[in-house]
ZAMARGU-4260 file (C-alpha; in steps of 0.2 Angstrom, whole numbers, plus 5000, padded with zeros to 4 digits):
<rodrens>
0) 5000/5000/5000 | 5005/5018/4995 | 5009/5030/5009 | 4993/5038/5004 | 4982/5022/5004
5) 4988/5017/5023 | 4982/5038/5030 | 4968/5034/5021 | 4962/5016/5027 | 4969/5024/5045
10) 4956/5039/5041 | 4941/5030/5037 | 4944/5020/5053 | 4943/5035/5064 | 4928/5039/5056
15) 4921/5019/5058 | 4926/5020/5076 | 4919/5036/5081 | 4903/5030/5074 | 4904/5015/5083
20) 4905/5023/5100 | 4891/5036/5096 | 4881/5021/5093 | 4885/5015/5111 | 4879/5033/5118
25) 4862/5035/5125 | 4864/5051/5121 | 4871/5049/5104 | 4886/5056/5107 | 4877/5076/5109
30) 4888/5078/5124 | 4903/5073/5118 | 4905/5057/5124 | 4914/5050/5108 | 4925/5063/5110
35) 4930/5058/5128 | 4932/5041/5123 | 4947/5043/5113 | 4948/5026/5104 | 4943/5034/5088
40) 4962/5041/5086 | 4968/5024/5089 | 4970/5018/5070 | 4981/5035/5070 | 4993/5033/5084
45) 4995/5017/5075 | 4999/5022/5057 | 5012/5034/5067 | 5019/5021/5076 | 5022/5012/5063
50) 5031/5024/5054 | 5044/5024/5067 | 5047/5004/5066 | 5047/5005/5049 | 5061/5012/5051
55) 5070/5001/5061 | 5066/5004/5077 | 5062/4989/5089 | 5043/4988/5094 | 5047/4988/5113
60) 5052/5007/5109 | 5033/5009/5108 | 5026/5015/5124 | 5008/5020/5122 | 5001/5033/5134
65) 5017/5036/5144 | 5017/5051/5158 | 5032/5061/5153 | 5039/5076/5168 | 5037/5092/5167
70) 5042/5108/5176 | 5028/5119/5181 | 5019/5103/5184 | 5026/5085/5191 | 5020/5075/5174
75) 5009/5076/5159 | 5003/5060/5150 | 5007/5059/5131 | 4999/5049/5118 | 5014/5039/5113
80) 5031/5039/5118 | 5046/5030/5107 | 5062/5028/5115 | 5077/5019/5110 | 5089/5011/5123
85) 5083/5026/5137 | 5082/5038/5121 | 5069/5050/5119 | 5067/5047/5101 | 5048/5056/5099
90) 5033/5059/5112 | 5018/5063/5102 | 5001/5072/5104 | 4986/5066/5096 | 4970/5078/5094
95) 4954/5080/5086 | 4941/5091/5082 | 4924/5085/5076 | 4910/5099/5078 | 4911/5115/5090
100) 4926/5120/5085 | 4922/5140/5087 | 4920/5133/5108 | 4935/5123/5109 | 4948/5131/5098
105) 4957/5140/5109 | 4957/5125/5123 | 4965/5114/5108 | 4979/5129/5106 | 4984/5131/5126
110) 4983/5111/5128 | 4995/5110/5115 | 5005/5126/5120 | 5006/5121/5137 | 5012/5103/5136
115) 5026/5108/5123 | 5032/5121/5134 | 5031/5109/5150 | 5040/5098/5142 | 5054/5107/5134
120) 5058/5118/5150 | 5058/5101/5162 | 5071/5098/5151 | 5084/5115/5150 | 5080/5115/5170
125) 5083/5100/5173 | 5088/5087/5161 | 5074/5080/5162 | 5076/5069/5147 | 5097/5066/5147
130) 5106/5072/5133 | 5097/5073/5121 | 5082/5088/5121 | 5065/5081/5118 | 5059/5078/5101
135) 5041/5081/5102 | 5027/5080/5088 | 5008/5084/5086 | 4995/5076/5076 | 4978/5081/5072
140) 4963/5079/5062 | 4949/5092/5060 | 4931/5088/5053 | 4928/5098/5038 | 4911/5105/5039
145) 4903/5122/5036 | 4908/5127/5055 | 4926/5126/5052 | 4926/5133/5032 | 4917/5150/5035
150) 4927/5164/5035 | 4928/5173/5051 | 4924/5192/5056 | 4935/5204/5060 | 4944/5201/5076
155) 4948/5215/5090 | 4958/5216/5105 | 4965/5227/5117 | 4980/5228/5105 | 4985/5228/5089
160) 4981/5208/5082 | 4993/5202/5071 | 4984/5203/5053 | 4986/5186/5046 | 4971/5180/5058
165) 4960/5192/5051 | 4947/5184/5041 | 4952/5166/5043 | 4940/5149/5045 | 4945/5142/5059
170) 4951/5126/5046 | 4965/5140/5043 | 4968/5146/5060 | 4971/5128/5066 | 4983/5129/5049
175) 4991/5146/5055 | 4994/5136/5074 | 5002/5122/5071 | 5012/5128/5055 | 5019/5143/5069
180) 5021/5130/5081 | 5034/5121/5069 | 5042/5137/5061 | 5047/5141/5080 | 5051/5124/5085
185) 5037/5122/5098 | 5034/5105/5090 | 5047/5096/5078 | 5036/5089/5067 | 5015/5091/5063
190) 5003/5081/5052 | 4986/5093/5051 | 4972/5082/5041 | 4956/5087/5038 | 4941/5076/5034
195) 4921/5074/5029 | 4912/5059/5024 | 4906/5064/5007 | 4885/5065/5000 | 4891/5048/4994
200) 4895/5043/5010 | 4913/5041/5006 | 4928/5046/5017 | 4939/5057/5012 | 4956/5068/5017
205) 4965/5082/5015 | 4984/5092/5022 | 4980/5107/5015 | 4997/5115/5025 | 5013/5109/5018
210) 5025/5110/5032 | 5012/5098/5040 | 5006/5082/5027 | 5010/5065/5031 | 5026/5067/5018
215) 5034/5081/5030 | 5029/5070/5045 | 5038/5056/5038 | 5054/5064/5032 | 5056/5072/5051
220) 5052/5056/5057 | 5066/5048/5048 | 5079/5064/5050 | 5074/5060/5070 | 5077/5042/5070
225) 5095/5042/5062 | 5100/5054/5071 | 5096/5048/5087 | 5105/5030/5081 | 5121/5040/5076
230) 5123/5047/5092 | 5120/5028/5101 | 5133/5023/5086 | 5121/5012/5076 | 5120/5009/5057
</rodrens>
């Protein structure tokens, strides 16, 4: 299967699973209890790990929802950790956004703000992590719906805001996040996809930001991973 054919098998089953666990709901997942589940990123976190062993990491680096230190608080737990002989190769966050994405935007952008930073600082403080600084990525997948394509109205502040929000759907302010978090090296690596299930009821994907697609994703994954096996002296 091309690399295109696994994101979109591993899309279609977050979808599959996220309709699964509405199902379950009483409610029919209207409070978000699909949500809280999690299991619908599962098929994910596994295509991602499995970018990582392909190539050639061990799969006991694989630690799936590992709680990692921080510095302003004792720990946070990640979504996947892959660590080579006591090497932090990679900790990862996995999100999502399905609906109400006007209400939860800005909780997505200080989770994600927050747990880099923790995470980075822990380490320059205290060496947290050894020798070698975290290497830390983030994942997410945004429903494409009206909500998230609409262009926005102007913004006002206090302060001058910077300009490149004005007018953005919130499908390009998560774009504008997570391709500033990158550019500054908040996260090391990014993969933004959005997706709808089409009026023929088929799944379907996008990376609409380059800097962020599963083909960046994979060449950072791959720079990460040889590096980290050059300074333990492997081939």
């Amino acid at each position: 299967m091309t690399d295109s054919d696994l994101t979109q098998a591993a899309v279609a089953a977050f979808w599959q699973i996220r309709k699964d666990q509405v199902g379950r709901l009483e409610d029919g997942g209207a409070a978000g209890g699909a949500a809280r589940a999690a299991k619908h990123l599962d098929s994910i976190r596994d295509l991602v790990t499995q970018i990582f062993l392909g190539e050639g990491l061990p799969v006991e680096c694989v630690v799936n929802e590992p709680y990692l230190p921080g510095f302003y608080r004792p720990r946070k737990r990640w979504d996947l950790l892959i660590k080579h002989r006591g090497v932090m190769v990679a900790a990862i966050e996995f999100k999502s956004q399905v609906g109400s994405v006007g209400k939860n935007l800005s909780n997505r952008f200080e989770e994600a703000l927050g747990s880099a930073t923790d995470t980075r600082v822990a380490q320059t403080e205290n060496a947290a992590f050894g020798e070698l600084p975290p290497w830390l990525g983030y994942v997410f997948v945004l429903r494409e719906d009206e909500e998230t394509e609409a262009k926005r109205g102007r913004l006002t502040a206090q302060y001058p805001i910077d300009p490149v929000w004005q007018g953005q759907s919130y499908n390009q302010r998560y774009q504008t996040m997570i391709g500033r978090f990158i550019e500054k090296e908040v996260y090391h690596a990014g993969w933004f996809i959005t997706t709808k299930v089409d009026d023929e009821g088929q799944v379907v994907y996008s990376e609409p930001l380059a800097t962020a697609s599963g083909n960046a994703f994979r060449a950072a994954v791959k720079g990460r991973v040889e590096y980290v096996k050059a300074v333990l002296g492997e081939k």
